[in-house]
N, C-alpha and C positions, 0 to 999 in steps of 0.2 A: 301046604301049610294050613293050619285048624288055626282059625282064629276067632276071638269072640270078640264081639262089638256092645259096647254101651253106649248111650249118647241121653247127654242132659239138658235139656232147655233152660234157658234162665240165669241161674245159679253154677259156679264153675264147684266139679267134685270135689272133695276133701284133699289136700293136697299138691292141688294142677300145678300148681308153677314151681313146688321143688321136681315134682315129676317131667315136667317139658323142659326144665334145667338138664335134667340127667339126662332127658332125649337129644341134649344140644340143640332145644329150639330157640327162638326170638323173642324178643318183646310182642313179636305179633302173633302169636299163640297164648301169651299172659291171660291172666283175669283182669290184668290193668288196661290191656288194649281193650277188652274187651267192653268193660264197664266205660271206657272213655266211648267208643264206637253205642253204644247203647242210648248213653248221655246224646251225641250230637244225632242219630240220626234216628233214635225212636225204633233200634232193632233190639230181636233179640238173641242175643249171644244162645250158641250149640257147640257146646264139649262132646267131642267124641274119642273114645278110647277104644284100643287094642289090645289083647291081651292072648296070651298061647293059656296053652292046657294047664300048665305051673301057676297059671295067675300072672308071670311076668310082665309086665308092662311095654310093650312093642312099640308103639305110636299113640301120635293124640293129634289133634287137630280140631278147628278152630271154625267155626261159621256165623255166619249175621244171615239172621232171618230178617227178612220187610216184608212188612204188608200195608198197603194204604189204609189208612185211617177213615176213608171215606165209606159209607156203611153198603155201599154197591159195588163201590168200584173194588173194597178189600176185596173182593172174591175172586177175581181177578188180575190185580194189580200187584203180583209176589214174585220174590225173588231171595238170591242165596248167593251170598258172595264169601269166599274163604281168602281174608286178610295174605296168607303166604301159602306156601304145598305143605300137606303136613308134613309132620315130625317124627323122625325115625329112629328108632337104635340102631347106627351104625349107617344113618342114611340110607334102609333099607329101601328100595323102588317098589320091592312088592308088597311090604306093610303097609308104604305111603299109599298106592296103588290101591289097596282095601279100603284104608279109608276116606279116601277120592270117591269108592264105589259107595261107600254106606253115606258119604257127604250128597252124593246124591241120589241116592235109594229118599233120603228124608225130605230134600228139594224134592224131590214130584209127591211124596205123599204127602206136604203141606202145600202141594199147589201151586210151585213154583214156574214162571215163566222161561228163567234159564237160571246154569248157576257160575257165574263167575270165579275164577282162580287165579289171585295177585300174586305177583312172582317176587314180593319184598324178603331180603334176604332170604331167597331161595333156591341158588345158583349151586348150593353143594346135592341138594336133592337130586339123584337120576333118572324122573319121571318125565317121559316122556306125553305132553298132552293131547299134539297132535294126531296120534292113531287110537285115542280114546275116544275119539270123535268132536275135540273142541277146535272151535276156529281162534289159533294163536296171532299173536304178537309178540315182535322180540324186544326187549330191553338191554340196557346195560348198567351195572350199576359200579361204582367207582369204590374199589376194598382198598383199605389199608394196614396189611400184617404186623399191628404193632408187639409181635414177639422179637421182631427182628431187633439191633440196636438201633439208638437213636442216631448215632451221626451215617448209618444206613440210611434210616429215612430223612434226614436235611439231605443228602446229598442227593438223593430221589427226586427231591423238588426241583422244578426246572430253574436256572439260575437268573430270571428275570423275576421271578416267585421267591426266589431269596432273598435277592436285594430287595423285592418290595417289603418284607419282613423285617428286615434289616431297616429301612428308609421308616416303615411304623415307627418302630422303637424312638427314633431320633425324630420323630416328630409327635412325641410323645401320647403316642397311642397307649393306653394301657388296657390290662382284660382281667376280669372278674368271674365266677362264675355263682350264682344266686340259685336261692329258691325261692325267693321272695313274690308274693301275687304283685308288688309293683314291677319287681321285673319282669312278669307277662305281660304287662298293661307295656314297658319301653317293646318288647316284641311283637305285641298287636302294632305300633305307632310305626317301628320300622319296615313291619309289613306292609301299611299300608301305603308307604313311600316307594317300596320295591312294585307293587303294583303298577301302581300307577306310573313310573318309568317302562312297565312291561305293555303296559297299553300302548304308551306312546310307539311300541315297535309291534304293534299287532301281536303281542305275546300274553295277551292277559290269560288269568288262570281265574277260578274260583278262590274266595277269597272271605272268609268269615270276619265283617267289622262287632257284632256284639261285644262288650265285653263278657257278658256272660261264656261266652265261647270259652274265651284263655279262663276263666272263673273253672270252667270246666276243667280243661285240660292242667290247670294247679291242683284240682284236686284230685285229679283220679290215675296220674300219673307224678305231675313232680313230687309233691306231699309223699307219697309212697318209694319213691325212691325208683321209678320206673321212666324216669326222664332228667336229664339236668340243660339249665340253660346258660349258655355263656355269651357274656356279653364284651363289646371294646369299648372304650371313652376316649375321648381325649377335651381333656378341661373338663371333667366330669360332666358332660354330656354324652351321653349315649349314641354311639353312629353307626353299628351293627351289632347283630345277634345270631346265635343260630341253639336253637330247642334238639337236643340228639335222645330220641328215646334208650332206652340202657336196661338191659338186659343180661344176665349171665355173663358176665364181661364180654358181650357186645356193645353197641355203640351206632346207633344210622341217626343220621340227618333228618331230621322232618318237615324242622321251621326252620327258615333261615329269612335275613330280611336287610337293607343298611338302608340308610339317611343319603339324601345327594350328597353330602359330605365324604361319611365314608364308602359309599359308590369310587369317587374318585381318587380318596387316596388307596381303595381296593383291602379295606379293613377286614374284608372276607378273607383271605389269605393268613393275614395275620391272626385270626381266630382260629381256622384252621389249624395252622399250626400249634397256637394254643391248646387244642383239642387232644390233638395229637400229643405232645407232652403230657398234658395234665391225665388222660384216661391211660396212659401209657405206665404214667406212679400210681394208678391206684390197679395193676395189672389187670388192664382190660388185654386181651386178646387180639381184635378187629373194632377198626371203623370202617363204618361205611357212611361215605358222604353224598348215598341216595344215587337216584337211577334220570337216564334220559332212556325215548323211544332209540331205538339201535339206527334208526335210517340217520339220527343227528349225529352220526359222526363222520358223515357225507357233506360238503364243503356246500355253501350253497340253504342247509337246513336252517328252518329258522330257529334250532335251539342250538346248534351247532359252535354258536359261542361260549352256550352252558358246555357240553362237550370237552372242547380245547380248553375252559379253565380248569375243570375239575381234573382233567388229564394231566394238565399241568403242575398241581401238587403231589404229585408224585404216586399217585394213586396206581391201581392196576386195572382197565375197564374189565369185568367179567360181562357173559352172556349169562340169561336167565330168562325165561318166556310166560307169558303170561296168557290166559285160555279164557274162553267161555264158551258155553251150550246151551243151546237153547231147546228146553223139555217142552214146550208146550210154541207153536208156529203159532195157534192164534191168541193166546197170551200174551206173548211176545210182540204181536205186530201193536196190539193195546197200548201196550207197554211203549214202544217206539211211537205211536203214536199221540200218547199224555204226553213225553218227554217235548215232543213238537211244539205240542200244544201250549205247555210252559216256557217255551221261549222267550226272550222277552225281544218286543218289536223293535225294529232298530231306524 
């Protein structure tokens, strides 16, 4: 196969995102993820395109360049991470495959230390990373086929996940769905409550309090219509959320967050299923309501709870694997070693 390669720094080509629609890519291939990824971490987005002898359009894919800011350490300090595997006509492995190879033809010639490859809704691609020479991880991510009918999917859900659905309702839980920047600010708040229950179980994650952050992510994803956020109340207060970025009538999980209140009466389910109805009338396709590492679904894990819940709504865990390479051994040890450095003492 003759293929030709373009790739653009910066700025996404004339037309990317009806073009990665017709690839059946994600929102993680978008101009919107892109521009949001730019916004928080100061990279810069690289469009790469595929093309046969016709001009056709084969594949596209998607990368964040970083380099430190630091005027010694940039020389050194770079990296390249592709948000999903690219984007295929037909889920082709050997298109995708090319442009894996030209994603990283441009990683070592900007001097990157290694290049990373996220596996977010990535599970239909059949690219294998492992004998590319990256050292993998496995994931799992929890799909939900909503072309199927609806009283398919209620009776999918485990029946202690119905009755909690059921018990919301009559304890007058109700759910909304906003694009309002005050509804980011109620998603920042419940995030920072879900945290901090996460701490108390040695589960903390990273966790941006700015509000500038959600400032961000209103503007460069919901405003555009590349995210919606749904919220539950009860007594119009606010006691979960979850943020699903939205794409080509797709649908994944991103933010998600509740209040000890609705922690305990388990308001995530019943958004859930919110979710599920409401993307379901406006014909989405698939949700996905996000990935855990694959060892947590081993009894004993400590995410292993996230796991069993998400199992439980009726979901179906897919496998999908996640890579990296490392171009440059003493860049990289740099690199692992600034990461060190920044740690904060404990």
């Amino acid at each position: 196969m003759h293929l030709r390669l373009s790739v653009n720094f910066g700025e996404s080509p004339s037309g990317w995102d009806t073009a990665i629609e017709a690839l059946g890519g994600t929102v993680f291939h978008s101009s919107h993820w892109a521009e949001f990824q730019q916004g928080v971490q100061g990279c810069q987005p690289v469009f790469i395109q595929a093309r046969n002898e016709s001009d056709e359009l084969l594949g596209a894919a998607l990368a964040l360049y970083r380099r430190s800011r630091h005027p010694v350490l940039g020389r050194f300090l770079r990296s390249m991470e592709m948000p999903a595997y690219p984007a295929a006509a037909g889920a082709d492995p050997i298109a995708a495959s090319f442009l894996l190879s030209e994603a990283e033809r441009v990683a070592r010639e900007q001097g990157c230390a290694r290049l990373s490859v996220s596996s977010n809704f990535s599970s239909a691609t059949d690219l294998a990373l492992g004998p590319l020479g990256y050292a993998t991880r496995d994931r799992l991510e929890f799909m939900v086929d909503l072309t199927h009918d609806a009283d398919a999917l209620w009776k999918a859900i485990k029946k202690d996940q119905r009755e909690r659905i059921r018990r919301l309702e009559r304890d007058g839980v109700e759910y909304e769905a906003t694009s309002s920047l005050e509804g980011m600010e109620e998603l920042r708040a419940v995030r920072q409550t879900a945290l901090e229950r996460r701490l108390e179980r040695d589960q903390g994650f990273d966790l941006p309090s700015d509000l500038e952050y959600y400032k961000l992510l209103h503007r460069t994803l919901v405003e555009p219509g590349a995210a919606q956020l749904l919220l539950a109340r009860q007594g119009g207060t606010v006691i979960a959320a979850i943020l699903y970025a939205t794409f080509a009538r797709k649908a994944y999980s991103v933010f998600s967050g509740s209040t000890d209140v609705g922690y305990k009466l388990g308001a995530q389910t019943g958004l859930f299923w919110h979710a599920v109805r409401t993307f379901q009338q406006e014909g989405y396709r698939v949700l996905n309501r996000g990935g855990v590492p694959a060892e947590a679904a081993e009894e004993g894990h400590a995410l292993h709870g996230i796991f069993r819940f998400k199992h439980r709504l009726g979901t179906t865990p897919v496998s999908c694997t996640s890579g990296e390479k490392v171009l440059s051994p003493f860049k990289n040890k740099l690199a692992k070693l600034r990461e060190l450095i920044r740690l904060p003492r404990t």
